[in-house]
C-alpha positions as CSV (number, residue, x, y, z in Angstrom):
1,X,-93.6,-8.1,-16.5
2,X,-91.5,-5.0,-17.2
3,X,-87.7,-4.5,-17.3
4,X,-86.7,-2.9,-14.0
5,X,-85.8,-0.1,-15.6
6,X,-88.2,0.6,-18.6
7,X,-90.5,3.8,-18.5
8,X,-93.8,3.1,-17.0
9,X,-97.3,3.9,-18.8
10,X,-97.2,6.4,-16.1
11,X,-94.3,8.3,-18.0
12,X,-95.3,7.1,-21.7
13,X,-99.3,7.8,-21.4
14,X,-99.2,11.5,-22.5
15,X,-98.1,12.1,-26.5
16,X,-96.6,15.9,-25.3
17,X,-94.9,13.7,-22.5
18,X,-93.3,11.4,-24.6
19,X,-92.5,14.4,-27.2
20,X,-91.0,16.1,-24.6
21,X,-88.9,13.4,-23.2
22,X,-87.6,12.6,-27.0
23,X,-86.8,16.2,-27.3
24,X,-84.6,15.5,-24.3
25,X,-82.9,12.8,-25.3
26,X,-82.2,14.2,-28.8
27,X,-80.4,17.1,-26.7
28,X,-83.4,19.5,-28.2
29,X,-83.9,20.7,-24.5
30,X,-83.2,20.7,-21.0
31,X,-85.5,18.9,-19.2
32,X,-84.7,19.9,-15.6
33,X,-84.5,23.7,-16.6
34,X,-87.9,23.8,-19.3
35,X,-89.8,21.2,-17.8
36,X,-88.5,21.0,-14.0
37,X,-91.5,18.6,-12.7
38,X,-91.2,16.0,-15.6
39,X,-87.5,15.5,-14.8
40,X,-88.3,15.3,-11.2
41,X,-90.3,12.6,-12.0
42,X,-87.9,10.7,-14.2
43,X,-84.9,11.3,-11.7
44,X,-87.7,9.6,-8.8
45,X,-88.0,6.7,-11.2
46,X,-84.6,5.9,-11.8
47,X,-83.9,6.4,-8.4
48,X,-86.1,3.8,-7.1
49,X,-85.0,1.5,-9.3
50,X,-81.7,1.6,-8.6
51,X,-80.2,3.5,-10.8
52,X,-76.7,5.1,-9.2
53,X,-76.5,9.0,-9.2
54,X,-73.2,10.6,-8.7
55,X,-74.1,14.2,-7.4
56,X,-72.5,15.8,-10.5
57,X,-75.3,17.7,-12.3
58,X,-73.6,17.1,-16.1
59,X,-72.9,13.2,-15.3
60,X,-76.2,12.9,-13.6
61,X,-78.2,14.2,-16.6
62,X,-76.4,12.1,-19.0
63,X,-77.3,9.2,-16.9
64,X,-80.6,10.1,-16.5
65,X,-80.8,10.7,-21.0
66,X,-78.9,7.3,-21.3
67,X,-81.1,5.3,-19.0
68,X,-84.4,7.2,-20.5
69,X,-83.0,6.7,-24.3
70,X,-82.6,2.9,-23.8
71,X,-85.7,2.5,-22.0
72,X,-87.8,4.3,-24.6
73,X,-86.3,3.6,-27.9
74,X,-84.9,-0.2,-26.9
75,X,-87.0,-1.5,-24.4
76,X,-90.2,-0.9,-26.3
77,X,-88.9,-1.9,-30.0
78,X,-87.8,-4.8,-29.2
């Protein structure tokens, strides 16, 4: 069974997904700006499983990076 909060196949299935999610996190781009439909995606995600937004667009998107950064890199290395 998966971590409530780990990444799903859905989000990890495509390479130039993943490489653009890594770019992300490594502050290489900004996701909801260049790639608008991804980060809709991962904000719907986190959302539904239960991760609390505050309304503040710069805390928001580090929660979102934090949340995506342990999921990818420390929920699936183990």
């Amino acid at each position: 069974m998966a971590h409530p909060n780990s990444t799903t196949a859905t989000f990890l299935g495509d390479t130039c997904e993943r490489t653009i999610l890594e770019g992300a996190i490594n502050r290489n781009l900004v996701l909801d700006i260049e790639y608008p439909k991804v980060y809709n995606r991962i904000m719907r995600h986190y959302e539904d499983r239960g991760v609390d937004f505050y309304g503040n667009v710069d805390e928001d998107y580090e929660i979102l990076l934090d949340n995506l950064e342990s999921d990818l890199y420390y929920e699936c290395n183990p």
